[in-house]
C-alpha positions, 0 to 999 in steps of 0.5 A: 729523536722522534716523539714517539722515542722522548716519550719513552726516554721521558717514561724511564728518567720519570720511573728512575726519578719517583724509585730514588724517592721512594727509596730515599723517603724509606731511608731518610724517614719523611724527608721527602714528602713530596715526591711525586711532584719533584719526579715529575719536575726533575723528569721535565727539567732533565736536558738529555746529551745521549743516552742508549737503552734497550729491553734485554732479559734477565735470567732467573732460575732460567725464566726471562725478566725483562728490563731496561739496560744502557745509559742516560746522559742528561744535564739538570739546570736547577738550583743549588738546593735541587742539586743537592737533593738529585746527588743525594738520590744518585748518589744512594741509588748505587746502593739501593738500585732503581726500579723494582726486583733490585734484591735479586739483581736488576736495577744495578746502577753506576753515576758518573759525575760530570764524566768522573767516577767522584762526586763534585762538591757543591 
């Protein structure tokens, strides 16, 4: 992958990263006070395996919105507590969706843990 491209790939995981902080911190009320800083440190440490994104248009009342469409694989080598703290913001972004204008649509998510639909425990 070229620079130019990790960059890119970079830029989305960190978007992804500080939108399930936000909102976490609105579901879960003042636990999750620093999330600038973990979506910076989630979004270094990620170790990406593959991943596919394009720029597509989303159709609204016939007017083009564009966004991201694809998949991300990555690994995560952190400890047990930052584990944990990633599968609570995976987990609640299939329902919250990531990113902006999820109320009408966009941002749709599906987790797949470890190439399974279940979570693992911990």
């Amino acid at each position: 992958m070229g620079a130019d491209a990790a960059r890119r790939v970079h830029k989305a995981i960190l978007l992804m990263f500080r939108s399930l902080h936000i909102r976490a911190r609105d579901i879960y009320s003042g636990l999750y006070q620093k999330s600038e800083e973990n979506s910076i440190y989630l979004a270094d440490a990620v170790r990406l395996q593959k991943y596919s994104l394009a720029s597509a248009p989303f159709y609204i009342q016939r007017v083009p919105l564009i966004g991201y469409v694809g998949y991300i694989q990555f690994e995560l080598p952190v400890d047990m507590d930052q584990l944990r703290h990633v599968q609570t913001l995976l987990g609640i972004s299939e329902y919250t969706g990531i990113g902006a204008k999820t109320a009408i649509g966009m941002g749709g998510v599906k987790v797949f843990w470890g190439g399974s639909v279940s979570r693992p425990a911990l």
